[in-house]
C-alpha positions in Angstrom: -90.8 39.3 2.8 -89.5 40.2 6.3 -89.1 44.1 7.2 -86.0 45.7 6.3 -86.3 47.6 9.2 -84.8 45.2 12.3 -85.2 47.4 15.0 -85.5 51.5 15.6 -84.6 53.9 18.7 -84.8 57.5 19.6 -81.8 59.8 19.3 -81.0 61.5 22.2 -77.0 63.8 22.8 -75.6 60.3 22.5 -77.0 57.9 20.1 -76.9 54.1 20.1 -74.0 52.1 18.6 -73.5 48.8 18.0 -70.1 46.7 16.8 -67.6 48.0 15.8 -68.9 51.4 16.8 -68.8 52.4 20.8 -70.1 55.8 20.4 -71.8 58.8 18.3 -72.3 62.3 19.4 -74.1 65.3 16.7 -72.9 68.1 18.2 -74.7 71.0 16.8 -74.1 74.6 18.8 -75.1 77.8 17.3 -72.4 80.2 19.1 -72.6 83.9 19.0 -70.2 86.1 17.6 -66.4 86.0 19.2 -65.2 88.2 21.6 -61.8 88.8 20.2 -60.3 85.8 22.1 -61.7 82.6 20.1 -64.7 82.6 22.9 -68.2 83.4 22.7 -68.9 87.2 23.2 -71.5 86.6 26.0 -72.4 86.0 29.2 -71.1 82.5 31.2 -73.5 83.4 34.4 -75.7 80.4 35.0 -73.4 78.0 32.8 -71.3 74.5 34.6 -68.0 76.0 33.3 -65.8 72.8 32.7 -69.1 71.2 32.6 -71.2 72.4 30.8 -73.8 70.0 28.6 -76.9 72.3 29.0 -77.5 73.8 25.3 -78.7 77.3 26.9 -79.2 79.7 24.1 -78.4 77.4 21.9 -74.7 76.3 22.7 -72.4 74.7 25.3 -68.9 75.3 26.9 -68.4 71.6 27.2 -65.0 71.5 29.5 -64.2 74.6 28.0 -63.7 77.7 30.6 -62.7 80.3 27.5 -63.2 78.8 24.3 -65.9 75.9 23.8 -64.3 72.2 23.3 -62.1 69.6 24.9 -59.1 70.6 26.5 -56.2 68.1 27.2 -57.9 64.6 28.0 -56.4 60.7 27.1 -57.4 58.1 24.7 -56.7 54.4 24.8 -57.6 51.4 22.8 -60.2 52.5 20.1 -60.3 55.1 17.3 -61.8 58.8 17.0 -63.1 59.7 13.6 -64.2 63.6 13.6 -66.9 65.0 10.8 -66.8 68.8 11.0 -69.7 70.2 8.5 -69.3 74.1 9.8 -67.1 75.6 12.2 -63.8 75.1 13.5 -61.4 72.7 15.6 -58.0 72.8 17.2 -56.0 69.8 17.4 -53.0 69.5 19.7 -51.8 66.1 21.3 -48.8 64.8 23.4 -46.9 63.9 20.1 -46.7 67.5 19.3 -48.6 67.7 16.3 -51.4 70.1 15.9 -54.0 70.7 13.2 -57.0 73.3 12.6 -59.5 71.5 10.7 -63.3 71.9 9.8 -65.9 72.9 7.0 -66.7 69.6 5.7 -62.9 68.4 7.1 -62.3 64.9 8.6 -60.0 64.3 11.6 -59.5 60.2 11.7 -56.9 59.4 14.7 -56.2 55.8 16.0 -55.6 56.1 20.0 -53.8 53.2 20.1 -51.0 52.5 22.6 -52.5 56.7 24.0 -52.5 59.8 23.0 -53.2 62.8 25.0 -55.1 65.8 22.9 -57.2 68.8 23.2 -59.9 69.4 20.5 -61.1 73.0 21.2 -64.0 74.8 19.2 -62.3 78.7 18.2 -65.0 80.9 17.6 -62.8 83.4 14.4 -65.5 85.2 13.8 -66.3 88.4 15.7 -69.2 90.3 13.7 -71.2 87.5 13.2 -72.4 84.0 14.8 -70.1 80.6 14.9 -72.1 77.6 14.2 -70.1 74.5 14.9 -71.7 71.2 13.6 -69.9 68.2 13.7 -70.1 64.1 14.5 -67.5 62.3 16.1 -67.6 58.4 16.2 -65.5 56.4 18.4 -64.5 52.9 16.8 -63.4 49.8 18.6 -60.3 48.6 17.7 -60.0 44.8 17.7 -57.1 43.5 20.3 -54.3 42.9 18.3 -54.1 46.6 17.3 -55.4 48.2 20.6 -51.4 49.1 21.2 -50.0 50.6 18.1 -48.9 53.4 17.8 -50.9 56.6 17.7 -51.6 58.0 14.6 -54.3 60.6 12.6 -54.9 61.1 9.2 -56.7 64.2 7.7 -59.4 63.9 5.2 -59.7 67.4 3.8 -63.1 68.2 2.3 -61.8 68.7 -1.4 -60.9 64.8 -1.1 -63.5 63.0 0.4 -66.0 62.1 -2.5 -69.6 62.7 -3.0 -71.8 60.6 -4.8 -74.7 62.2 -6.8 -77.6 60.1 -8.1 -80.7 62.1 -9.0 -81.4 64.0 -6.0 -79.6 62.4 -3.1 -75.7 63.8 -2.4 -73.2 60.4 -0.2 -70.5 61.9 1.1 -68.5 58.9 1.4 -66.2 59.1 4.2 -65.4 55.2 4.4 -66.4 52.4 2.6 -66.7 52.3 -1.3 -70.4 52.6 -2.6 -71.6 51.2 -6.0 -74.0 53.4 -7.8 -75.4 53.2 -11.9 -72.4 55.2 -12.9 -69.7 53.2 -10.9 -68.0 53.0 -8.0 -66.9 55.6 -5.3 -63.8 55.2 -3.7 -63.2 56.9 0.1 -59.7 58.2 0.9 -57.7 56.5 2.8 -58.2 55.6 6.4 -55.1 55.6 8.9 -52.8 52.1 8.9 -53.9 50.8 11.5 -57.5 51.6 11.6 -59.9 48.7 11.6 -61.7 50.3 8.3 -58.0 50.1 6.7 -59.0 45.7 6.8 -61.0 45.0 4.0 -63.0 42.5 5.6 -64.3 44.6 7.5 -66.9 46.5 5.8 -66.5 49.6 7.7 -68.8 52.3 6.1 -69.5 56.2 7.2 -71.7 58.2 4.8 -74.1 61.3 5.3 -76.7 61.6 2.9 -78.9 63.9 2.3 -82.1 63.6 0.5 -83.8 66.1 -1.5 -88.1 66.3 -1.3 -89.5 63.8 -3.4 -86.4 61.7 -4.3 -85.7 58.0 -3.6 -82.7 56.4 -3.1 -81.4 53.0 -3.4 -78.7 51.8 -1.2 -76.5 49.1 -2.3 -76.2 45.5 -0.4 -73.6 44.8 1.8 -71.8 41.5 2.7 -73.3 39.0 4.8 -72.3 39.5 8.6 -72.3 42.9 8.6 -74.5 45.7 10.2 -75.7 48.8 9.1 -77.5 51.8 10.9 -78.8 54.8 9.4 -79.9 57.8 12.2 -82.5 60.2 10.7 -80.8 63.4 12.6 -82.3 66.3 10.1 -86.1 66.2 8.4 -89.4 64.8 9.1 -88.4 61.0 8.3 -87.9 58.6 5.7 -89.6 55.1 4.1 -87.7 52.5 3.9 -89.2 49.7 1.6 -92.4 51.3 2.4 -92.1 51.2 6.4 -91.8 54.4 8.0 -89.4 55.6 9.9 -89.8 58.9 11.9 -87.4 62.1 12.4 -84.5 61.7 15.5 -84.1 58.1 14.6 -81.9 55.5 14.7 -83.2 52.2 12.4 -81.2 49.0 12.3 -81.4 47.7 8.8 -81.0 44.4 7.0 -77.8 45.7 5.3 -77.7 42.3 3.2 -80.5 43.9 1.2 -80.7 46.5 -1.6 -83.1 49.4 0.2 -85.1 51.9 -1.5 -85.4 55.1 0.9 -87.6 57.8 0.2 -88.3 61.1 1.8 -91.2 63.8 1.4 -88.7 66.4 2.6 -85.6 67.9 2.6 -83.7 64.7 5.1 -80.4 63.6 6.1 -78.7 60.4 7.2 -75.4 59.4 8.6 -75.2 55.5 7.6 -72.5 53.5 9.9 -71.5 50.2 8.9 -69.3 47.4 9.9 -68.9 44.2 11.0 -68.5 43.4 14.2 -65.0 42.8 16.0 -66.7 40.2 18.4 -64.7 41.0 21.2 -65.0 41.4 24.9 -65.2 45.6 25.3 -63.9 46.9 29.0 -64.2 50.7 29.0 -63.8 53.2 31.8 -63.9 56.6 30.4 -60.9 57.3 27.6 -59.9 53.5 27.9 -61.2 50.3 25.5 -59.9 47.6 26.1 -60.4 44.1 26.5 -60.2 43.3 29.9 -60.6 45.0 32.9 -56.6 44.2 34.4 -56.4 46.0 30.6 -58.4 49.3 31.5 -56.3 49.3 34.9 -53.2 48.8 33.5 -53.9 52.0 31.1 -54.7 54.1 33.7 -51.0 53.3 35.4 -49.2 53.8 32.2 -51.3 57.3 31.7 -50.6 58.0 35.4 -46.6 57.0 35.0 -46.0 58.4 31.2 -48.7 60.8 30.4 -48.6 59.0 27.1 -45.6 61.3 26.1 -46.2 64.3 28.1 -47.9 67.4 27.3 -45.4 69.5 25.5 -47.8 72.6 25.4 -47.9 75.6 28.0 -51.9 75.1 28.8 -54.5 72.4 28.7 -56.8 74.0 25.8 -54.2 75.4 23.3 -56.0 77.1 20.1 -54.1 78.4 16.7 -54.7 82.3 16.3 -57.2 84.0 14.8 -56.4 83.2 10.8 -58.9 80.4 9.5 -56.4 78.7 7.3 -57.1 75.0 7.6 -53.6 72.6 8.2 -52.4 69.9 10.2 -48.8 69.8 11.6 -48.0 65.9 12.4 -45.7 64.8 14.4 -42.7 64.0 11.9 -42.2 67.3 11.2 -45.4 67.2 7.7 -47.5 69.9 7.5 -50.6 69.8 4.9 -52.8 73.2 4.1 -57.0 71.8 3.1 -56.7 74.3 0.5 -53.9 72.1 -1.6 -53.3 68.9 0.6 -49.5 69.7 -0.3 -47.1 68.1 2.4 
């Protein structure tokens, strides 16, 4: 029988997608304490502020000049889905909605038509350090959905499911997975979203993998494919071929798979099938074409995709960690109860 394993790459900031999926970042900072203000209590000598990549001590600014994160940039044409497994983010777009999310939260927004938002990293806790882990994935959209409206959903932690069998944990973002004791259902993606089309096989699931334990992942449909980035342990076997720590391996996903790991691993699994598509990107713009990618840049530089009703390009939420999103008709939602 052929390998399993179709093809394998190293995982550097940015790891390597393939359709439906444009990009993948683990970001993974280990701030300090807070300084009272949502920033890191510490020295920004020596640091790129509004640029700032280098993971000195441990963390990065990003385009942050206070607080670490994101401030006000634009989107176009493809979808953001944002895993937060510890620390914090602050939400605020162009529609006026705003959301503070994180802890095991998940922030899935379709660009669309654009958006405008700021996704900063506020650092609440002051006598102690602020680790921020978290993935975000940005997902192609195919071209008849590239301009509707914008929209994001929150997954809170309490409702995305995890699967247990024997010693591995899914959480199951997206995509249902079979196991022995049945089948488990994701929430629900946004409307528009190419994983709300059930032929398209759209999966997300982390997994982690206690020491000694196998695992057997289910088939998928034919046409789909299926990565699985080794981003925490020593490696795994799959079907008996190795497959080494910091990478990503491009699987048969028509075949069941038995995975086994010596140690303490885990996995983010992405799956879909492709959109087939020409891609034109340039920075926050997918599209199709490149007339496409120039014609979103007028519209951003005539409309501003709404405006930006907010008094400063990196707006964060106070210093209470309540978890809630604030949508742009007026719904708010708390993670504690999901209660609209």
């Amino acid at each position: 029988m052929e390998s399993a394993v179709i093809q394998t790459v190293p995982l550097g900031f940015q790891w390597p997608t393939i359709d439906p999926f444009l990009f993948c970042v683990h970001h993974l900072d280990t701030y300090p304490a807070a300084d009272g203000e949502l920033g890191p209590d510490a020295s920004l000598d020596g640091r790129s502020i509004g640029q700032d990549f280098e993971p000195i001590d441990g963390w990065r600014m990003y385009h942050g000049s206070k607080v670490p994160g994101f401030p006000q940039h634009p989107h176009r044409g493809f979808e953001t889905i944002t895993f937060v497994r510890r620390g914090l983010i602050d939400h605020s777009d162009s529609l006026g909605a705003t959301a503070r999310f994180g802890r095991g939260d998940v922030q899935w927004m379709t660009a669309g038509a654009g958006i405008q938002h700021a996704e900063m990293f506020p650092l609440v806790n002051d006598d102690e350090p602020n680790t921020m882990e978290m993935f975000q994935i940005w997902m192609n959209l195919p071209a008849a959905d590239k301009m509707v409206d914008p929209h994001f959903t929150m997954l809170w932690d309490h409702d995305v499911p995890r699967h247990i069998d024997g010693g591995t944990t899914v959480t199951v973002i997206a995509g249902a997975l079979e196991g022995p004791d049945g089948v488990t259902e994701p929430p629900t993606p946004p409307p528009a979203s190419y994983a709300s089309r059930a032929d398209a096989d759209v999966a997300l699931w982390h997994v982690a993998i206690e020491p000694g334990s196998t695992w057997t992942m289910p088939a998928a449909a034919e046409g789909v494919v299926r990565v699985l980035y080794v981003f925490e342990g020593d490696g795994i076997d799959i079907d008996g071929e190795s497959v080494g720590p910091s990478t990503g391996a491009v699987v048969d996903a028509a075949r069941e798979l038995s995975i086994t790991s010596s140690g303490a691993t885990e996995l983010l699994v992405m799956q879909g099938r492709p959109i087939g598509e020409p891609v034109a990107q340039q920075g926050p713009f997918v599209m199709n074409t490149e007339d496409e990618v120039r014609q979103a840049f007028t519209d951003y530089r005539e409309t501003q995709f709404g405006g930006w009703p907010w008094d400063r390009p990196d707006p964060t939420h106070g210093h209470d960690d309540t978890r809630f999103a604030r949508h742009a008709d007026g719904r708010v939602e708390y993670a504690a109860t999901a209660d609209a």
